[in-house]
N, CA, C and O atoms as a Tinker XYZ file with bonds, in Angstrom:
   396  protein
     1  N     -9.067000   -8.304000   -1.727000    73     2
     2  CA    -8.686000   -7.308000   -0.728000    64     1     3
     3  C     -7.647000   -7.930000    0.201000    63     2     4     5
     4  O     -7.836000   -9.037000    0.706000    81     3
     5  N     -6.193000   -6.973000    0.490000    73     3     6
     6  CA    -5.415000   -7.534000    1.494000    64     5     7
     7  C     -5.502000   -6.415000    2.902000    63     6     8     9
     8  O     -5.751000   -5.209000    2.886000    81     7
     9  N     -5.252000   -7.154000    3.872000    73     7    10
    10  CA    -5.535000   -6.416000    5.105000    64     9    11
    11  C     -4.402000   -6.481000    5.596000    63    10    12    13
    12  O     -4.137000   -7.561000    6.124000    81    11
    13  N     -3.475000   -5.557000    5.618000    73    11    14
    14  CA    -2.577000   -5.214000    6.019000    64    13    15
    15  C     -2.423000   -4.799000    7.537000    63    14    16    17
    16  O     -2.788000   -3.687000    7.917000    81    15
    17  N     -1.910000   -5.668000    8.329000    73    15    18
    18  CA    -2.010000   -5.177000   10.274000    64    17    19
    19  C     -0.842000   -4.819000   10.749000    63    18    20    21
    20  O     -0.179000   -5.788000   11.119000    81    19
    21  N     -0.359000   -3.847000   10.875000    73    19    22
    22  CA     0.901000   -3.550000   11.692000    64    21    23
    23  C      1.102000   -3.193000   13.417000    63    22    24    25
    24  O      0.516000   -2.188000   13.819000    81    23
    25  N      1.704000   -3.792000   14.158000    73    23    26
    26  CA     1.684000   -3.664000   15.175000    64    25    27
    27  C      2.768000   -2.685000   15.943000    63    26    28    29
    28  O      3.468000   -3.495000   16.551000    81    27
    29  N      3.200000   -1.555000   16.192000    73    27    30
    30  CA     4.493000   -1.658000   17.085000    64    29    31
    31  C      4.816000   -1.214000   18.392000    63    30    32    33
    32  O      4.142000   -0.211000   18.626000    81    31
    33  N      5.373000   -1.442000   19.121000    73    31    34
    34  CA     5.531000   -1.175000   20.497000    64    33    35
    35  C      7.279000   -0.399000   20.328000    63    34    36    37
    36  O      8.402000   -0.727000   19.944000    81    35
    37  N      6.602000    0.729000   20.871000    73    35    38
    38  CA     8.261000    1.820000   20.785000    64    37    39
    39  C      8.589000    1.675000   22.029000    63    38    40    41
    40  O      7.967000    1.345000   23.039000    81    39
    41  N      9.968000    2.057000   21.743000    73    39    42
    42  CA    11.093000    2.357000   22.770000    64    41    43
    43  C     10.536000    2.907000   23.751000    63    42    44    45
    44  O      9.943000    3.948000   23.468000    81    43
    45  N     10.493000    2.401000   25.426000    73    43    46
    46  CA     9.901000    3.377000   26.344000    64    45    47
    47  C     10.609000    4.401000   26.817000    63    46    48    49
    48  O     10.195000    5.055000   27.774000    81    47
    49  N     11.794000    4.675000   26.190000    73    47    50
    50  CA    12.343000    5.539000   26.430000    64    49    51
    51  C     12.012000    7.145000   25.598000    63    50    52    53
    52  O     12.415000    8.215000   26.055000    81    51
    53  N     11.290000    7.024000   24.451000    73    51    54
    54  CA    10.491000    8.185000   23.825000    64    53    55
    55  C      9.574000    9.221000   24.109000    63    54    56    57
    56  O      8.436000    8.947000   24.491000    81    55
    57  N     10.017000   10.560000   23.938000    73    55    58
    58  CA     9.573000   11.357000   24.769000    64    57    59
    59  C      8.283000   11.684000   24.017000    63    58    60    61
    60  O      8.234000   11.277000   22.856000    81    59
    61  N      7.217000   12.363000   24.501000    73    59    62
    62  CA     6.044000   12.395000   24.043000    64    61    63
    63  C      6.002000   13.112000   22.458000    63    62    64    65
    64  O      5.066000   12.924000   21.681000    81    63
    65  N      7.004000   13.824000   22.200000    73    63    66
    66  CA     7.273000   14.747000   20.976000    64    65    67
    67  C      7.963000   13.684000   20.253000    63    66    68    69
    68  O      7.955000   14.057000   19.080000    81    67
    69  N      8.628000   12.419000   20.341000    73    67    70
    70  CA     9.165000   11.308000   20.013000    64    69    71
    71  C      7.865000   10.540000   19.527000    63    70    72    73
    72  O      7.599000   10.378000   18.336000    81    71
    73  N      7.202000   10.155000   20.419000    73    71    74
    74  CA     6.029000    9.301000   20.236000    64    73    75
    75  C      5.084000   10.429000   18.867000    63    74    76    77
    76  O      4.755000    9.972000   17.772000    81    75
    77  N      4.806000   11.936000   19.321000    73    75    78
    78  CA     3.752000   12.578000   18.301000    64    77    79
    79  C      4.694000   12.257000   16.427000    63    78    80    81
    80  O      4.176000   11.938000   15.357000    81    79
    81  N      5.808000   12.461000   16.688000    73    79    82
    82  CA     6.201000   12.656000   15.684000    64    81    83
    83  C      6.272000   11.069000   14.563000    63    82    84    85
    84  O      6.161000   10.988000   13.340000    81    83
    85  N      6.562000    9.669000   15.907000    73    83    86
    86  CA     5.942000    8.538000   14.879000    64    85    87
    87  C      4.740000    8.675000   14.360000    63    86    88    89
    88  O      4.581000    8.489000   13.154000    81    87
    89  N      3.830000    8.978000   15.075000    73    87    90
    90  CA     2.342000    8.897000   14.988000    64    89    91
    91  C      2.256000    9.598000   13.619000    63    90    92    93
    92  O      1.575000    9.018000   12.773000    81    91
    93  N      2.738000   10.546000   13.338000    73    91    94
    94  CA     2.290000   11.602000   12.328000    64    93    95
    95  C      2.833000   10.679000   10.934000    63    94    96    97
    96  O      2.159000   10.353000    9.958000    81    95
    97  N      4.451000   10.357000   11.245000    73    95    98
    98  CA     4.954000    9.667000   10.132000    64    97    99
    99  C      4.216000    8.169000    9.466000    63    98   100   101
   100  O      4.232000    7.819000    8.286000    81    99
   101  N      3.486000    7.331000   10.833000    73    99   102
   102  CA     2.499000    6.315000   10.441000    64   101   103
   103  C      1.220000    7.021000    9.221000    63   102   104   105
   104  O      0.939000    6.698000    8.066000    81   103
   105  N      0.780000    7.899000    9.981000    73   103   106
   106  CA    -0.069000    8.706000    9.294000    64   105   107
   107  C      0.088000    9.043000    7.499000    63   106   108   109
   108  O     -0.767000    8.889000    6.627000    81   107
   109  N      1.415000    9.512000    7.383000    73   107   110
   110  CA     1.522000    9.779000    6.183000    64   109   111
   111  C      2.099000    8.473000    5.060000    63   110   112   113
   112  O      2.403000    8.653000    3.880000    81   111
   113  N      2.128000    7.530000    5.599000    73   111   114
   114  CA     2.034000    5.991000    5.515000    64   113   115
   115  C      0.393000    5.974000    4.248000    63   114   116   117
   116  O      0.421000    5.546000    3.095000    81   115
   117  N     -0.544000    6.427000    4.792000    73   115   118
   118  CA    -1.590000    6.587000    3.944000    64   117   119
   119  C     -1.958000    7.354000    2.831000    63   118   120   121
   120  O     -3.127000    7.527000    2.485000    81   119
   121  N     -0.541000    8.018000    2.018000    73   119   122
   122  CA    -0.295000    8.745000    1.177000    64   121   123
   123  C      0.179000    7.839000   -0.059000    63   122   124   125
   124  O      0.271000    8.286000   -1.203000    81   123
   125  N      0.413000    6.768000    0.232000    73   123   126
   126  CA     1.057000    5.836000   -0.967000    64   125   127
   127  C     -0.400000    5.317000   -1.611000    63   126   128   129
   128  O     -1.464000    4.886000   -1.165000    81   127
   129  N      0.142000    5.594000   -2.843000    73   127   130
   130  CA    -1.274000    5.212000   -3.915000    64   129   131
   131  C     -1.948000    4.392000   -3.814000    63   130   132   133
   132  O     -3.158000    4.555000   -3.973000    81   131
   133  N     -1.301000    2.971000   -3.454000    73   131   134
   134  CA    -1.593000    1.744000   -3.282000    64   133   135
   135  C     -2.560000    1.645000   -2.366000    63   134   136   137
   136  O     -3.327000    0.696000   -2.524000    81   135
   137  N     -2.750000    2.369000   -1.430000    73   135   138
   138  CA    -3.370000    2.308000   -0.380000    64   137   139
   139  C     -4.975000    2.599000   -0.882000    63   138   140   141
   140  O     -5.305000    3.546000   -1.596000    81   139
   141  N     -5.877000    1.574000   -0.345000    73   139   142
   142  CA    -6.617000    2.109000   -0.473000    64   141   143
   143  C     -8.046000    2.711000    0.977000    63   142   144   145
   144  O     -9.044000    3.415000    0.826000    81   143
   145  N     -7.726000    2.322000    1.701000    73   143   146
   146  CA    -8.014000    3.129000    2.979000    64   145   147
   147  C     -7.002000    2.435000    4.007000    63   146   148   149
   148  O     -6.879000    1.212000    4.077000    81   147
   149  N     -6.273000    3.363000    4.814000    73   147   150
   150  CA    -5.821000    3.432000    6.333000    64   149   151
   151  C     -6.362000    3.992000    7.744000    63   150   152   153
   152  O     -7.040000    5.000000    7.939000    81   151
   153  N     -5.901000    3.109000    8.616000    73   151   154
   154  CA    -7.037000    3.224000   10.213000    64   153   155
   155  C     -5.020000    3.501000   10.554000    63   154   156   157
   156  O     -4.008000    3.132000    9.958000    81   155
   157  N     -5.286000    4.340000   11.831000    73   155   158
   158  CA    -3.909000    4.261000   13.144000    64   157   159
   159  C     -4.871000    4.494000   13.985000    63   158   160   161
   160  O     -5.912000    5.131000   13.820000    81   159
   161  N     -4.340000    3.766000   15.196000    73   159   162
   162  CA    -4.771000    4.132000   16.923000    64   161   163
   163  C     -4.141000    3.165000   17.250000    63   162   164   165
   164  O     -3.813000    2.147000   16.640000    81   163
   165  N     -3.840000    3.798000   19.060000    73   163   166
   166  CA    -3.629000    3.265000   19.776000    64   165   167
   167  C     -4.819000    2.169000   20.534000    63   166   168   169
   168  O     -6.050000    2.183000   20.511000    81   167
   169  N     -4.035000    1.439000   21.055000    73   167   170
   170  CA    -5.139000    0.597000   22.180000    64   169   171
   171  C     -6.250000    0.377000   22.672000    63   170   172   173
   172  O     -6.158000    0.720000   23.851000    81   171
   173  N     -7.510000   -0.087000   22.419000    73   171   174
   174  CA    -8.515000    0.894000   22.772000    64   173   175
   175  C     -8.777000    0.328000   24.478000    63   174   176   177
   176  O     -8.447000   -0.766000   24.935000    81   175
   177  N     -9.499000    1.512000   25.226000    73   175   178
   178  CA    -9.980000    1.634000   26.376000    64   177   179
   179  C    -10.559000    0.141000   26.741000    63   178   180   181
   180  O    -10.366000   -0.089000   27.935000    81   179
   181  N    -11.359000   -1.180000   25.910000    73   179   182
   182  CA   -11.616000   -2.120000   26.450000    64   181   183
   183  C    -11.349000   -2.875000   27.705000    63   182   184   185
   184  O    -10.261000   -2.941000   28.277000    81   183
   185  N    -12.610000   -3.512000   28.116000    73   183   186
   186  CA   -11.948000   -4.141000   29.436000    64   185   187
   187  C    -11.040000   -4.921000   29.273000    63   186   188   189
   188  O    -11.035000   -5.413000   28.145000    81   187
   189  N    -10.094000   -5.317000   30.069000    73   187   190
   190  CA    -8.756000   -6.469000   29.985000    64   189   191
   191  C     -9.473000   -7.958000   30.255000    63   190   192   193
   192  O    -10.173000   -8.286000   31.213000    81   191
   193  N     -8.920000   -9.034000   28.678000    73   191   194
   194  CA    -9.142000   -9.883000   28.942000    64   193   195
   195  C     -8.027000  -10.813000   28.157000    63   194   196   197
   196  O     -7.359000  -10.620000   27.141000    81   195
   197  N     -8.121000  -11.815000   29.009000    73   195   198
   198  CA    -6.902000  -12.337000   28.719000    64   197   199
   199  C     -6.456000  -12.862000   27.407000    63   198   200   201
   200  O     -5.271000  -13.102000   27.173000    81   199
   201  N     -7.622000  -13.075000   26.364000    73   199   202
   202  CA    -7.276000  -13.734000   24.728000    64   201   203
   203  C     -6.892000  -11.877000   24.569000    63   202   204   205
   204  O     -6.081000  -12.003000   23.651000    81   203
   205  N     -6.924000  -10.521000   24.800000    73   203   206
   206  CA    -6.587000   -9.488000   24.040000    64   205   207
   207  C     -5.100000   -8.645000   24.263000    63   206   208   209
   208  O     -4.814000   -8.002000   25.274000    81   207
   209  N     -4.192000   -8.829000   22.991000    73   207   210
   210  CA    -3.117000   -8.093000   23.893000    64   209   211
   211  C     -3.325000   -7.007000   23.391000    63   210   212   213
   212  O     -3.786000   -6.862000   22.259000    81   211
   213  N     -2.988000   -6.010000   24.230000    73   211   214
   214  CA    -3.160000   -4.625000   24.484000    64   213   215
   215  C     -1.867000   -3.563000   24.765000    63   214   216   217
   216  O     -1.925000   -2.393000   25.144000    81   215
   217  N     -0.728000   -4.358000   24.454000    73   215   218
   218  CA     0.671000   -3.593000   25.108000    64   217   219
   219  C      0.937000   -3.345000   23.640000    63   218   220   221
   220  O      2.117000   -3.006000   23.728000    81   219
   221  N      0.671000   -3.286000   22.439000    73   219   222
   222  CA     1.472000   -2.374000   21.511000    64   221   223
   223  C      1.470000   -0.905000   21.963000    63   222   224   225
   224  O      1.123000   -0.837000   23.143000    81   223
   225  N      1.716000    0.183000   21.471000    73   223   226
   226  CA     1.822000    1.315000   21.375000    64   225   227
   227  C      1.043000    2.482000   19.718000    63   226   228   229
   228  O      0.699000    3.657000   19.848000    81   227
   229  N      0.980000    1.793000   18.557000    73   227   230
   230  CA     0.717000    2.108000   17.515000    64   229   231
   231  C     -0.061000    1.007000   16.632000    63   230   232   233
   232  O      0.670000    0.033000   16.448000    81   231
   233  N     -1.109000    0.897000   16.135000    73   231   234
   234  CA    -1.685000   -0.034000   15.378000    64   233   235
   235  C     -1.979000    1.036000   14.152000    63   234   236   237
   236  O     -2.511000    2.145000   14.109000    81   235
   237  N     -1.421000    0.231000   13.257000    73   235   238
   238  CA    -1.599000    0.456000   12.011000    64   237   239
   239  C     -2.372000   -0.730000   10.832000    63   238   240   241
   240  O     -1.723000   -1.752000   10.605000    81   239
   241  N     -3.960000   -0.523000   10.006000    73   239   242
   242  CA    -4.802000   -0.987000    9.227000    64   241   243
   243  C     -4.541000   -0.768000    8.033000    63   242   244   245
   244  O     -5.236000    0.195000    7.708000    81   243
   245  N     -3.879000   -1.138000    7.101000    73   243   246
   246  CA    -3.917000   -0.987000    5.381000    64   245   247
   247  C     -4.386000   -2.165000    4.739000    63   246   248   249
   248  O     -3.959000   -3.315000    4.642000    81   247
   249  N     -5.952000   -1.203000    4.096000    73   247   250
   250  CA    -6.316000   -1.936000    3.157000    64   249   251
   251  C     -5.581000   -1.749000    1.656000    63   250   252   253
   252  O     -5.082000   -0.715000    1.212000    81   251
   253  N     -5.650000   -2.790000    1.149000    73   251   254
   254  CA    -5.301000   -2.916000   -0.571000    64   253   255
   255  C     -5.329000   -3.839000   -1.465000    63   254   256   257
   256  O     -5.002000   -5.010000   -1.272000    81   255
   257  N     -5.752000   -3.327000   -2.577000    73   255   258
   258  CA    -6.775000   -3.884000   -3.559000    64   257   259
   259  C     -6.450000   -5.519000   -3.538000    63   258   260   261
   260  O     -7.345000   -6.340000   -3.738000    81   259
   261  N     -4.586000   -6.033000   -3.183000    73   259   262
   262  CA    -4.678000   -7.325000   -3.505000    64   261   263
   263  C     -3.118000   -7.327000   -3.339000    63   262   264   265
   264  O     -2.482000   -6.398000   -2.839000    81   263
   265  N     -2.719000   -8.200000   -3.701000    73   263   266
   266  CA    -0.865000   -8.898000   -3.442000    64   265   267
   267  C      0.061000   -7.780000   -4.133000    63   266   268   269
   268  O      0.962000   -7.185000   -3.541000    81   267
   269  N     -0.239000   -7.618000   -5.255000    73   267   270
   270  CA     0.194000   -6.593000   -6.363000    64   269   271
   271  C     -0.077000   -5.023000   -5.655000    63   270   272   273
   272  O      0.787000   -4.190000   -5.926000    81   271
   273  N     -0.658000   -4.796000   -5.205000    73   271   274
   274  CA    -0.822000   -3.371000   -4.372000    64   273   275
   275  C      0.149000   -3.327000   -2.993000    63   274   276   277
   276  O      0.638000   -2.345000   -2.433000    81   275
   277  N      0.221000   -4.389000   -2.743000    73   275   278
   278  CA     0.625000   -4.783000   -1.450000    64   277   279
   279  C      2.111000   -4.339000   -1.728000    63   278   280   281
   280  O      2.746000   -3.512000   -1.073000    81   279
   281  N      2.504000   -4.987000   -2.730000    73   279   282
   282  CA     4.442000   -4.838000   -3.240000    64   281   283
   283  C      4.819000   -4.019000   -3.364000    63   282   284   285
   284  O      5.916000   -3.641000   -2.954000    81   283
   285  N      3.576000   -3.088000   -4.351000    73   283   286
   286  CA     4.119000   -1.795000   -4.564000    64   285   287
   287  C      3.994000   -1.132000   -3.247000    63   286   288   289
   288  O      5.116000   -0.712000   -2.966000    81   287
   289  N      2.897000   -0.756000   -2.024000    73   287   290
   290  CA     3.114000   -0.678000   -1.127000    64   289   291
   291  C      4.526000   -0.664000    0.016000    63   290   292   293
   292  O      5.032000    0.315000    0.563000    81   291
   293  N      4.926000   -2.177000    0.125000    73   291   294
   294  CA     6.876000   -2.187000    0.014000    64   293   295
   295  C      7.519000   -1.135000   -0.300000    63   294   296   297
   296  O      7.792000   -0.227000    0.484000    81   295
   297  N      7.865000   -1.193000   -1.712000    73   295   298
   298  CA     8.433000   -0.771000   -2.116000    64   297   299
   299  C      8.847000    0.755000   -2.327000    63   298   300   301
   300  O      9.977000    1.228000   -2.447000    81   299
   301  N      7.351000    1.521000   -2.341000    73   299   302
   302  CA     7.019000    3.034000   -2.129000    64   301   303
   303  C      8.025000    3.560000   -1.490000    63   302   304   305
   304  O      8.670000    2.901000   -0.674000    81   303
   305  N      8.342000    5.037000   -1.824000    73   303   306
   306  CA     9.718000    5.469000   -1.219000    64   305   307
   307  C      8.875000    6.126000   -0.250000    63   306   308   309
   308  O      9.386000    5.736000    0.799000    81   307
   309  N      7.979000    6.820000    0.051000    73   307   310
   310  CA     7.261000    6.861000    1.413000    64   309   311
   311  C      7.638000    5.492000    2.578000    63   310   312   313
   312  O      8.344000    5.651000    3.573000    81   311
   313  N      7.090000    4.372000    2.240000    73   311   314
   314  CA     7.110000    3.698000    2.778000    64   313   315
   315  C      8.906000    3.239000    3.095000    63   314   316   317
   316  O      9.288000    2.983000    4.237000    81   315
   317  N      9.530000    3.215000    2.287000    73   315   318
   318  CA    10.897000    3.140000    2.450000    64   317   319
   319  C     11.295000    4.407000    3.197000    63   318   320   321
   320  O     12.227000    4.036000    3.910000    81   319
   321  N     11.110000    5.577000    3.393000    73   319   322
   322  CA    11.622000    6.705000    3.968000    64   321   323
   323  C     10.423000    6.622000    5.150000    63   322   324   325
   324  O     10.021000    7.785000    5.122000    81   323
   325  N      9.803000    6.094000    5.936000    73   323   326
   326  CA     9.253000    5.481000    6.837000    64   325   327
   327  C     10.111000    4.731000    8.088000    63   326   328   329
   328  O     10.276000    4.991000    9.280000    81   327
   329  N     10.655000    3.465000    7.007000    73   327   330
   330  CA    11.472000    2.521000    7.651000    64   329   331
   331  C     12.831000    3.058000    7.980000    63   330   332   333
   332  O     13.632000    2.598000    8.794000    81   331
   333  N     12.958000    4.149000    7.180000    73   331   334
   334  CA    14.759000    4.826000    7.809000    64   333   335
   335  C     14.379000    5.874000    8.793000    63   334   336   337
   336  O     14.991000    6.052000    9.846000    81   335
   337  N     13.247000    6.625000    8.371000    73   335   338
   338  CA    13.508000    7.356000    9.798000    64   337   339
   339  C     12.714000    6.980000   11.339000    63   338   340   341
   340  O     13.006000    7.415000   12.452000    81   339
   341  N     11.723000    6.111000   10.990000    73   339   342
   342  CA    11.201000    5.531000   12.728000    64   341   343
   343  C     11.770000    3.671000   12.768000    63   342   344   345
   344  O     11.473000    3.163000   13.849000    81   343
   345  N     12.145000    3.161000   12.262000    73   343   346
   346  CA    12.856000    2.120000   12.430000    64   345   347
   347  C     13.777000    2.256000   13.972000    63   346   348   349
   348  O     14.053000    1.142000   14.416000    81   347
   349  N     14.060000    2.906000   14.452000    73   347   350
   350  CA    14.871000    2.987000   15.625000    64   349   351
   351  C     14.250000    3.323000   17.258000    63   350   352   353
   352  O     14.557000    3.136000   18.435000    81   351
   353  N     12.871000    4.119000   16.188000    73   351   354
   354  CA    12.058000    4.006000   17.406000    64   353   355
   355  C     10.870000    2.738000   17.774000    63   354   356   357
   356  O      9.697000    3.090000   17.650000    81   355
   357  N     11.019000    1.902000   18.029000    73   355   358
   358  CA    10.276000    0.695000   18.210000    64   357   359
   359  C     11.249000    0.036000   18.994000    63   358   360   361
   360  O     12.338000    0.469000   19.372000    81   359
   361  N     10.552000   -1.420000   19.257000    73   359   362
   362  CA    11.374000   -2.454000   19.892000    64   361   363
   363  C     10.984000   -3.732000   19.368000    63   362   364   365
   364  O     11.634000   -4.770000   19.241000    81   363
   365  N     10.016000   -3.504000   19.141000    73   363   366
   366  CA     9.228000   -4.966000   18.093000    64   365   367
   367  C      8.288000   -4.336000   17.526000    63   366   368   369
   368  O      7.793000   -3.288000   17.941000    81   367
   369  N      7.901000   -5.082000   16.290000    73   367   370
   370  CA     6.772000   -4.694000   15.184000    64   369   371
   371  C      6.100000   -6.135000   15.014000    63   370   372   373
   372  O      6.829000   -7.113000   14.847000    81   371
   373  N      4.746000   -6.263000   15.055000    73   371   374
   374  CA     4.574000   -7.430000   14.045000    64   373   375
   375  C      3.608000   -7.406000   13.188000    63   374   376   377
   376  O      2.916000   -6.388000   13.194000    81   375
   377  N      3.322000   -8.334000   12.354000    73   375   378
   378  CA     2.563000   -7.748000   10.725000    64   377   379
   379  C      1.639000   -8.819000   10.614000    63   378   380   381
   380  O      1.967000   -9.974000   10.345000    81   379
   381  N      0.458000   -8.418000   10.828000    73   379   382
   382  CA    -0.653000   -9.751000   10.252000    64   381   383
   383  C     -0.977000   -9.337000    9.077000    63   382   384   385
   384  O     -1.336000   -8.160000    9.084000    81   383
   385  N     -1.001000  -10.200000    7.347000    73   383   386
   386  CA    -1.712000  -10.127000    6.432000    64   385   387
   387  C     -2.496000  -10.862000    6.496000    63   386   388   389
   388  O     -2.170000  -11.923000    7.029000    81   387
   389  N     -4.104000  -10.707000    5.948000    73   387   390
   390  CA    -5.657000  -11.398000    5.527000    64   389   391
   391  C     -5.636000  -11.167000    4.145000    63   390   392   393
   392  O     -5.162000  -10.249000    3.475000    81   391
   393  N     -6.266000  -12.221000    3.846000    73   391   394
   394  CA    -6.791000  -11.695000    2.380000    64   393   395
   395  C     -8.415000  -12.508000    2.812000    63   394   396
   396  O     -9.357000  -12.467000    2.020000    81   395
């Protein structure tokens, strides 16, 4: 199993119909075959402590079966038509894999 973690923090300049409309496109992120379950949310309500950062904007969870799921994952034209149309809305992303 690979655990796929995506992090991103958008542009604060995005208007709330800006922000719904990444959200939805993360969402359909969980349509690629490869996938075999996806989590999105934001931040959760927890108390603030200092080992937790909490300033992304979008967290994204993909599980999949293994390295080979993972590529095709990449590669998916979902996932490629993902990266062209919210690629501009962010400011940083970052990606933890587990296996």
């Amino acid at each position: 199993m690979l655990i796929h973690s995506v992090y991103f923090w958008l542009k604060p300049t995005l208007s709330e119909k800006e922000k719904s409309f990444f959200f939805r496109e993360v969402e359909i992120l969980s349509e690629i075959k490869s996938v075999t379950r996806s989590y999105t949310g934001s931040p959760a309500k927890t108390p603030p402590r200092a080992v937790v950062d909490d300033g992304y904007d979008c967290g994204l969870i993909v599980l999949l079966e293994d390295i080979s799921a993972h590529d095709l994952y990449q590669a998916d034209p979902i996932h490629l038509a993902f990266i062209e149309k919210c690629s501009q809305m962010w400011e940083k992303v970052v990606i933890y894999d587990s296996e």
